[in-house]
Structure formats: C-alpha cells, structure tokens
C-alpha positions in Angstrom: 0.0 0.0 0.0 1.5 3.3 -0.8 0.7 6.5 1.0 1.0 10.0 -0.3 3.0 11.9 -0.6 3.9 15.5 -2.0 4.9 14.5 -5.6 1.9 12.0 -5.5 0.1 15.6 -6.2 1.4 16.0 -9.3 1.7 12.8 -11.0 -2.1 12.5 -10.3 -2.9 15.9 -12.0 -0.4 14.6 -15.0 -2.4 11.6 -15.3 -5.5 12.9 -15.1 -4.8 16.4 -17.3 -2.0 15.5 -19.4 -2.1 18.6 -21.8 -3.7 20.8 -19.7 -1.5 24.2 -18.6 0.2 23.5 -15.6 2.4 26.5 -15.0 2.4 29.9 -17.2 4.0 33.1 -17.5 4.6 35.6 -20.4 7.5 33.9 -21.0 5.6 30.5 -21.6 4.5 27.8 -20.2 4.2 23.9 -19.3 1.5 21.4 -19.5 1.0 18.6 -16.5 2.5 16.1 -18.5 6.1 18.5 -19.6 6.5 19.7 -15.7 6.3 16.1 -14.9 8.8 14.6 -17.2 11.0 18.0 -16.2 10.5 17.0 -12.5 12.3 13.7 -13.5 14.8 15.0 -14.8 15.7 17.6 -12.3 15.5 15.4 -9.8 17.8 12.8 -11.3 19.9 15.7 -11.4 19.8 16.6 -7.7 20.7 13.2 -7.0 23.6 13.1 -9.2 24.8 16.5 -7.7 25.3 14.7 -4.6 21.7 15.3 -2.2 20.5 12.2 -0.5 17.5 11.7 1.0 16.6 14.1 3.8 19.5 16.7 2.2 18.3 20.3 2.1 18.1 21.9 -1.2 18.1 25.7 -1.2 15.6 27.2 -4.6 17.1 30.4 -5.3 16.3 31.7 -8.7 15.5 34.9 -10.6 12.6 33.5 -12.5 9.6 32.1 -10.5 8.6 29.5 -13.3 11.8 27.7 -12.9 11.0 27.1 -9.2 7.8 24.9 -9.7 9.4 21.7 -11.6 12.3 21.9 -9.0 9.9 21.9 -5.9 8.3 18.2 -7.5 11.9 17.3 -8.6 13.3 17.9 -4.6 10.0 15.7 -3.4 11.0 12.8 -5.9 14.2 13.1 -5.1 13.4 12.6 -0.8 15.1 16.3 -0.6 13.7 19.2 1.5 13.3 22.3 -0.7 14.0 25.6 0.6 12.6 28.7 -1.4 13.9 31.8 -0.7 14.5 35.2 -3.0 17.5 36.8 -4.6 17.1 40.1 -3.6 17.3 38.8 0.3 19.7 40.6 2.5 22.9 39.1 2.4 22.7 38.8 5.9 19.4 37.1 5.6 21.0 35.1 3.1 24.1 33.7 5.0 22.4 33.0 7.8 19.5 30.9 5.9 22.5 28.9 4.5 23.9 28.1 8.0 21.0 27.8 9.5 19.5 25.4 7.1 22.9 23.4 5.9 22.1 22.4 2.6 23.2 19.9 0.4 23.3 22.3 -2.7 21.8 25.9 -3.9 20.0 26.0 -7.0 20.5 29.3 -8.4 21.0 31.6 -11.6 21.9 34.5 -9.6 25.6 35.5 -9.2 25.5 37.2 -6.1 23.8 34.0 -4.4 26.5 31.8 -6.2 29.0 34.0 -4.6 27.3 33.6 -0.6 27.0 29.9 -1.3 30.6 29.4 -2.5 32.3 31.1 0.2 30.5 28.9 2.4 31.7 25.9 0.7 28.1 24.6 -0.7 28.2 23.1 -4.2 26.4 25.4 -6.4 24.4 24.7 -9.9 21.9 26.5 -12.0 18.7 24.8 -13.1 20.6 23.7 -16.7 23.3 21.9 -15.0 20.6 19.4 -13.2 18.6 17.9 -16.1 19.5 14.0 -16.4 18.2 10.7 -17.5 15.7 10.2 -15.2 16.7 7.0 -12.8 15.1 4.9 -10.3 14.6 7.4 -6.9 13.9 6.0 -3.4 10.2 7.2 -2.3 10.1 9.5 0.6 8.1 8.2 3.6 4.8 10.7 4.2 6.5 11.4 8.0 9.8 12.8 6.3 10.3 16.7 6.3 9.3 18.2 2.6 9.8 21.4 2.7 11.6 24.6 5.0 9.3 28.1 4.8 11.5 30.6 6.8 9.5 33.1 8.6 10.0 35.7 10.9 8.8 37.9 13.3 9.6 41.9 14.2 13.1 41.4 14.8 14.5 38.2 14.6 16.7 36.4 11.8 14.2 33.8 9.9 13.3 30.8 12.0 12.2 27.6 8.9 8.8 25.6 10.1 8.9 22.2 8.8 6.6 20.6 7.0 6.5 16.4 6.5 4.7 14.9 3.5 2.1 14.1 5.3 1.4 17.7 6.6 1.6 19.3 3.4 -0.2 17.1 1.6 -3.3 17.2 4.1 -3.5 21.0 4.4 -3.4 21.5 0.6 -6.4 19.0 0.4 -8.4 20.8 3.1 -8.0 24.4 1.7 -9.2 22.7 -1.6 -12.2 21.7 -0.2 -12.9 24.9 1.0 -11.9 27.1 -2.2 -12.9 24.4 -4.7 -10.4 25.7 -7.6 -11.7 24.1 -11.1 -10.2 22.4 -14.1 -10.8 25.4 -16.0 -9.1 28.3 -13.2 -6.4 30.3 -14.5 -4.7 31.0 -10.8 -2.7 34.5 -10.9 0.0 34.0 -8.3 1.5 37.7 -7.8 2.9 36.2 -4.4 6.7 34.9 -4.0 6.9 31.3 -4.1 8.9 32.0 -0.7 5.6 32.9 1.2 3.4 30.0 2.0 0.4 31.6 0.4 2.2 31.5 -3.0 3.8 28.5 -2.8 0.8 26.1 -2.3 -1.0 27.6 -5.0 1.0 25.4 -7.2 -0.3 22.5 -4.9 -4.2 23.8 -5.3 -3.5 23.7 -8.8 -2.2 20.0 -9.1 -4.8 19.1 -6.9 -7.7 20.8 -9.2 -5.9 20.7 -12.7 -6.1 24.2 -12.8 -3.2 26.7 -14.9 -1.2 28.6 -12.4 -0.2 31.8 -14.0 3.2 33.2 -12.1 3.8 36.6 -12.0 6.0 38.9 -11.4 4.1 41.9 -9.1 0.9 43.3 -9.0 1.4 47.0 -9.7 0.0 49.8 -12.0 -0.6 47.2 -14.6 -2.5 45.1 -12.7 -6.0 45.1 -14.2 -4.2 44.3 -17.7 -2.0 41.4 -16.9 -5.1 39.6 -15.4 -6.9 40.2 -18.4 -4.0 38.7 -20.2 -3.8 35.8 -18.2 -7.4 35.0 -18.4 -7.3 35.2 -14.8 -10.5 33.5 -12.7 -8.8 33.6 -9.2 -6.7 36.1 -7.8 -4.5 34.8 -4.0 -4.9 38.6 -2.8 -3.4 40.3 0.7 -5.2 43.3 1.9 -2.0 45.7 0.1 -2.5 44.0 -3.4 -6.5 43.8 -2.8 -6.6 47.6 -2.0 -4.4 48.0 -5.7 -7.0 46.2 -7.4 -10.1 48.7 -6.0 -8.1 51.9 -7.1 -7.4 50.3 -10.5 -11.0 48.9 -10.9 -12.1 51.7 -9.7 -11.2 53.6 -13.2 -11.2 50.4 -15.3 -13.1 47.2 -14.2 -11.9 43.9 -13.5 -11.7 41.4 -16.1 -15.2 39.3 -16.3 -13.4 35.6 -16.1 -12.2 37.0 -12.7 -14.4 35.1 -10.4 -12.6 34.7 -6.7 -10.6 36.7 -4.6 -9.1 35.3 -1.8 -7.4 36.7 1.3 -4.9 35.7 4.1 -1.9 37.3 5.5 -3.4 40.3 7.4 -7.1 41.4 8.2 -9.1 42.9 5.4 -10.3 46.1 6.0 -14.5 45.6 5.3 -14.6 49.4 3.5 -12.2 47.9 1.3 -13.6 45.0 -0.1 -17.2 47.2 -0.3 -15.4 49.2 -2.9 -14.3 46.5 -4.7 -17.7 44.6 -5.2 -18.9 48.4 -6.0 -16.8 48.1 -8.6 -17.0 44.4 -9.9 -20.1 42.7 -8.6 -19.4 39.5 -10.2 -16.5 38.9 -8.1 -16.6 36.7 -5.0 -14.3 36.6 -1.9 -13.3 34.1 0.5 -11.5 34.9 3.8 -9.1 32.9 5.5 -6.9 32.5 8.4 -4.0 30.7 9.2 0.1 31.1 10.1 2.7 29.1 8.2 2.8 26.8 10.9 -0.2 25.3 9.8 -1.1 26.9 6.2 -4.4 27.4 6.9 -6.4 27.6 10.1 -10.2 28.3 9.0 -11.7 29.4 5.7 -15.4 31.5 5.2 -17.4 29.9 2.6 -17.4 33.0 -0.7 -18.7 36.1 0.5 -20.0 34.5 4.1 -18.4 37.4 5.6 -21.2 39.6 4.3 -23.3 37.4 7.2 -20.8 36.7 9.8 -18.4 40.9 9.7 -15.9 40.1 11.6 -15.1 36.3 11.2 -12.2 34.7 9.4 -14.6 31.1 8.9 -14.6 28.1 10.3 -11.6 25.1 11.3 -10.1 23.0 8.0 -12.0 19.5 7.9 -10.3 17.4 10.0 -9.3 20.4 12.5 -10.1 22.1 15.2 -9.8 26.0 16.2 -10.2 27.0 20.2 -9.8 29.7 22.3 -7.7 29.4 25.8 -7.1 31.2 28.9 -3.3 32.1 30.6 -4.0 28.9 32.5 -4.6 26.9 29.1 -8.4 26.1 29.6 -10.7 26.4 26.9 -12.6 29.5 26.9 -16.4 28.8 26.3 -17.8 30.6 23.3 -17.7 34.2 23.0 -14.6 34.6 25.5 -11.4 36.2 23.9 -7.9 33.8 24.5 -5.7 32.8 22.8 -6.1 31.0 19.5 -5.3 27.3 19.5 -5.3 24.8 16.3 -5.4 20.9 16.6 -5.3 18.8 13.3 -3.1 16.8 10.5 -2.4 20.6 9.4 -0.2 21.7 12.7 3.4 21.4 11.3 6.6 19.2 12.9 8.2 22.4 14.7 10.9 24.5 13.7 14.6 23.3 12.6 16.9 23.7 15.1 14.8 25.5 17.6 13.9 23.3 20.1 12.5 24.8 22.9 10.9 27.7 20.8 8.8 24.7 19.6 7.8 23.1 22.6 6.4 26.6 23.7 4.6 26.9 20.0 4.2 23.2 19.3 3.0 22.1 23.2 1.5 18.3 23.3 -1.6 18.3 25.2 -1.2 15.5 28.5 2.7 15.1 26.6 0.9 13.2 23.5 -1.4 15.4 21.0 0.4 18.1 19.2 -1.2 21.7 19.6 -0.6 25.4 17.7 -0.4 27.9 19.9 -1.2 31.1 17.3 0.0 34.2 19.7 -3.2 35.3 18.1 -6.1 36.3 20.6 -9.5 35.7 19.5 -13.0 34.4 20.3 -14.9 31.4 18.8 -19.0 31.3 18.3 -21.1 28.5 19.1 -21.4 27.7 15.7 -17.2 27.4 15.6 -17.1 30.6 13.4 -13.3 31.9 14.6 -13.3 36.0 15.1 -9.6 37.1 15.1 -8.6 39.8 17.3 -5.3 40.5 16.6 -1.9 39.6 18.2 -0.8 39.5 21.4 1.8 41.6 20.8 -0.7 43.7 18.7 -2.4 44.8 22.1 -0.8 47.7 24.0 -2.2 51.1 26.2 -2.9 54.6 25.0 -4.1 57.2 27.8 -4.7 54.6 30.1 -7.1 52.7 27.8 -6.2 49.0 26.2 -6.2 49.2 22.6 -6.2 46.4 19.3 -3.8 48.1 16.3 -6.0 45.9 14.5 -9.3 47.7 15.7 -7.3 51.1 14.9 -6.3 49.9 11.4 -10.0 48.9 10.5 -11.3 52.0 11.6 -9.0 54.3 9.9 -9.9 52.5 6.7 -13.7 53.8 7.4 -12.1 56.9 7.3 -13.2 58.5 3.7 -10.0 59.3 1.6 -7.9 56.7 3.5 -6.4 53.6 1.5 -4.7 51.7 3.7 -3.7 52.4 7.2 -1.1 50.6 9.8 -0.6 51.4 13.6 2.7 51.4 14.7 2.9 50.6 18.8 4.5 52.8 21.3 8.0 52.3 22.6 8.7 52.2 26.6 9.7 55.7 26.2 7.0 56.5 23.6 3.6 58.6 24.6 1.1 57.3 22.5 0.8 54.8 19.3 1.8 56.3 15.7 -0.9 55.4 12.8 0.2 55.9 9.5 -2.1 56.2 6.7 -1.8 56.5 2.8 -4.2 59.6 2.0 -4.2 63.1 0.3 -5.7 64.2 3.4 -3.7 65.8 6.2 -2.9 63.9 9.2 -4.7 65.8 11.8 -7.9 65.8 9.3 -7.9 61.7 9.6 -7.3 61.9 13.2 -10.3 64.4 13.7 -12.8 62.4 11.8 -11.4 58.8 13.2 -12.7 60.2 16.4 -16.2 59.7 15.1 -15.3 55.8 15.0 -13.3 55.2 18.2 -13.7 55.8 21.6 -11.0 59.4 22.6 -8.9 57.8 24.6 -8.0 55.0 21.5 -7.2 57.4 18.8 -3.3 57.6 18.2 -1.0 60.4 19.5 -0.1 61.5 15.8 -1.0 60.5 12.4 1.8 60.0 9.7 0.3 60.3 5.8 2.8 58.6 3.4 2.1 58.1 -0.2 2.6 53.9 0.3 3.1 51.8 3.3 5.8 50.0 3.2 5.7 46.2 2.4 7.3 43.1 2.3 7.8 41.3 -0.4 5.1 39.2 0.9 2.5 42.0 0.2 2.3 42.7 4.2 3.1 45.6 5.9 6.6 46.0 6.9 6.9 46.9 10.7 10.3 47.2 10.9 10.3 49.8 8.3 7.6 51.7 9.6 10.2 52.0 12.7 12.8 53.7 10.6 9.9 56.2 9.2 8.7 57.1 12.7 12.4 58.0 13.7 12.9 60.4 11.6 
C-alpha cells in the first residue's frame, strides 16, 4: 500500500490532465504532462549532484517558473526544498545557509552563487541538473518536505517544517474549502517564498487548474489579469486595496471570479469598494500562520453574514480559544487561538524549545498550535480574530487592538490603507500611519467619530505607500525607521 505523498500531487494531475497548462508566465509555459517529465529530470539531477534523502536543497532563482518543476523534482528526489529570494539581505542570506545546511543551492543569480561558495556549498543553475531520469527512493509521508522561513519583528528567519504528510493534508483541506476548477487560471503575484504562494501550485495540481506566475501586482495590474485570463486572484489586503483603485477607473476582467485573502485582516470598507466596482467577483476569507497553512476558511462572501469572522476550522481540525492557564474559553470569551489537526506542522529546525512553547503536546501526546493570536470562537465554531498578542498595547490609560485602529481608519473616507505602529517604553502614545491626500490631523479628527477618545493615536503620519514586504504585508520594521525620523 502506498501513502501520499507530496509529488503523488502532481503525478495524479499529469495523469488525469495530461495537456492541460500546468504553469504559465509571459515567458511560456508547461503542460501537467512537460513539468512532470521535467521533475524527472531535475530530480535525477539533484541526486547526481550529490543530495541524498533528507538533504536540504536551497531554490534560489530569478525566474519564478523555474522554481515549480524543482519543488516536485526535490520531493521525488526525498530532498527538502527551501525557497527563498535573490534580492534577500545578504545577511538574511548567509544566515539561511547556515542555518538550514544544505546539500546544494539551486541558483542563476551570481551574487547568491558568490554567498554559497564562500561557504563551501556546491552550487548549480537549473541547466546543469537535467538528467536521464533514474530509479529514486520514495520518501516516507512522516519525512520533512519542505523549510518556509518566517520571521517575526526582529528576529533572523526561523524555517517551520513541513512532513509529506502535513503538506499534503492541508493542501487537500484548503481545496475543499476554495474548490479551484479544471478550467481556473490562478494569478500567483505572491513569491513562491511565502506559504500563500507557494501552495497555489499545490491547489493547482490538486484541481488541474493553470497557475499563472507573475512577477508583481502593480499599476498594470487590471491588464496582466486580463492577459492571463485570470479566474482567481491569491490577494493580501495591500495588493486587494491596488486592485479597487485600479477597478475603480477600469473594471476587472469578467473571467475574474474569486478573490481570496490571508496574511493580514481585510479592512471591510475595502472589499465594499471592490464589489462596488466588480459585482461578479466573489471573496473568501481565511486564516492561518505558516505553521499550519491554513487555520479556517469562510465559505465565498460568508463574511457579508458573519463581519468580523475569518470562517470556520479545516476539515479534520479544530480552532479554540484558551485562557493564561490553558483552559478552553467557552464561546464568545477572547484567549488565545489554538489549532489541533493533520495541518499543525513538525516544529521549527533547530529551535527546540521555541517549539515546545509553540508546538506544546496536550497531556505530553497530541500536538497543539499555539497562534500568539487572541480571539474568540462562536457557538457555531465561526473563529473572530482579534489581533496579536503583541498587537495589544495602552494609550491614555485605555487597552487598545492596532488591529481595531487599522480597520477603523480604513472607514475613514480618503484613507487607503492604514497601519498602527505601537508605542515604545519611552514613547507617549501609538503612531498610525495612513496612505491619504488628506492631512494627518484631518484623519485623526474624523477617526474620532469611530473610536472611543482615549484610542485614537498620538499622531497620524500620511505617506504616499506603506511599506511592504515582499510578501504583500506591511513592513513593521520599516515603519520603525519612518517614525524615527
């Protein structure tokens, strides 16, 4: 009896949609059957270069639509992939390379090739791997698959592993909650670094759907979906609030059916202007940390009933609320967010007692998630997120949510997009900044009519973007450097 396992994925869509588009970009294309044979290849290729089984494989390369043949290719070959972006801080860099020890660095970037060398890893770009394809050892479903490095306000990356086993179960439950088709044209604008990107090529597989890869989602947005025939669009609040001020003078493309969202809250006024603007287009909300991919989904536009809630737990999981003392809150009581299920990830590499504080095992046996996140669960298991432990601080006295600052700031008419930076030990008051034409004290005097005095920020900065991440989320760290000026 064979179990599944990542690869598994892919070989069933190649069998099943054999000249079907599997992966796309303006530069062309494969079908299901091509990126198969290519993953064959590769993978041969990795083995030759010297990568056994469990050996880390770092995916480095300038051109997304190399990366998905060399994903499959590192699963065939029982190697753990590792994605990660050129344009990293060398810092970043080097320290993902020690941290992470691998085997070999796929790359066609010089200045990567450079890093690896000095640090003695055998280096190859994507051409130099191709082989006759040769008899592999399967992976077991409990081996690791795959490193996503993530990090929080001020630390270097930390990777969560993910087994087979893991992977394969959480892309399966999202899929039953976002149903992609056959016929979707998927337009990934997300790095295949972030979680979120990355298992759209695994909804894709798993659906037979065409993932388009691109490259951004800026001024040109509108037209490069229409280009792509695009019918779903993996948004975060930064690239949905693009898409309403370009709709907003030239609608979306009609084959766009399905919006989806993770990463951050979405701000309700924003999504109202979008559907103003293109009432064919549905959206699904979703939470989750890459810890577990994905915690709960909303059925498509079940936020319209339920404002507030981020859906219910995966299939097969379970999302809970606890106390300081770790007892389940009853419904309705804000704690902290727990997730149980085949979708909680191994832990983190090297970090061991980081992961028995994230990754406790209830009574020493059943794995738990413990978010960070605070929230509050219904009756009917609907999850309401609200916001982060560390998202929580005091202005004037009063406890405050950045996220309930941030959401009403967006109901602000004129402002885009807003983010609240917290208050240092030696700081009076929190810092929101805002992208608007209007001034800042005009936001702050109006955001009174939506907050209680004693929550509205000290000050009020009005910048023409907020800065990002190359994950499409607001970048805190940045925001730091903008405050201290």
């Amino acid at each position: 009896m064979s179990v599944e396992v990542l690869h598994d994925l892919l070989d069933s869509a190649a069998g099943q949609f054999p000249n079907a588009p599997a992966v796309a970009s303006p530069a062309g294309g494969r079908t299901y059957r091509e990126l198969a044979d290519d993953s064959l290849r590769l993978a041969a290729g990795i083995t030759g270069a010297g990568v056994r089984r469990g050996g880390r494989v770092l995916l480095c390369l300038s051109r997304s639509d190399d990366v998905p043949a060399l994903v499959w290719a590192c699963s065939r070959a029982g190697a753990i992939f590792v994605v990660t972006r050129p344009d990293q801080p060398e810092t970043v860099l080097r320290h993902m390379i020690a941290d992470a020890g691998p085997a070999l660095v796929v790359t066609d970037d010089p200045g990567v090739s450079t890093v690896a060398g000095d640090t003695g890893v055998p280096v190859r770009t994507p051409r130099e791997l191709p082989g006759d394809p040769v008899p592999l050892a399967r992976p077991l479903p409990v081996d690791a698959a795959c490193f996503i490095y993530t990090s929080g306000s001020t630390a270097l990356p930390k990777a969560v592993v993910s087994t087979h086993q893991q992977m394969c179960f959480a892309a399966r439950a999202v899929q039953d909650r976002l149903s992609y088709h056959d016929s979707d044209t998927v337009y990934c604008a997300l790095p295949l670094s972030f979680d979120y990107g990355l298992y759209q090529l695994f909804l894709c597989a798993l659906a037979g759907a065409r993932l388009w890869l691109a490259d951004g989602a800026g001024p040109a947005l509108v037209n490069e979906l229409t280009t792509a025939g695009a019918t779903v669009l993996p948004g975060v609040p930064s690239l949905t609030a693009n898409l309403a001020r370009l709709v907003a003078r030239r609608p979306a493309p009609p084959s766009l059916r399905l919006l989806t969202n993770t990463g951050a809250a979405m701000p309700p006024a924003l999504l109202a202007t979008l559907r103003a603007a293109s009432p064919g287009l549905r959206v699904q909300l979703m939470y989750g940390l890459t810890e577990c991919k994905r915690a709960t989904i909303l059925a498509p536009d079940e936020d319209l009933d339920r404002p507030g809630s981020c859906g219910r737990a995966l299939p097969g999981t379970e999302v809970f609320a606890v106390g300081l003392d770790g007892a389940r809150m009853t419904p309705g009581e804000v704690g902290e967010l727990v997730v149980r299920g085949p979708n909680v990830m191994a832990g983190y590499w090297r970090r061991p007692e980081l992961t028995a504080r994230v990754f406790p095992r209830a009574e020493g046996l059943f794995p738990e998630l413990r978010t960070g996140d605070q929230g509050w669960v219904d009756d009917e298991g609907y999850v309401y997120f609200a916001g982060r432990r560390d998202d929580l601080y005091k202005e004037r006295g009063t406890r405050v949510s950045a996220i309930e600052v941030e959401a009403a700031a967006c109901r602000v008419p004129g402002v885009r997009a807003a983010a609240v930076r917290l208050p240092g030990a030696e700081e009076f008051g929190a810092t929101l900044f805002v992208e608007s034409e209007l001034a800042g004290h005009a936001v702050l005097a109006t955001l009174r009519e939506h907050l209680e005095a004693a929550k509205v920020p000290a000050r009020c900065v009005v910048l023409e973007r907020l800065p990002l991440t190359p994950n499409g989320k607001v970048d805190r760290r940045a925001l730091d450097t903008v405050a201290a000026r």
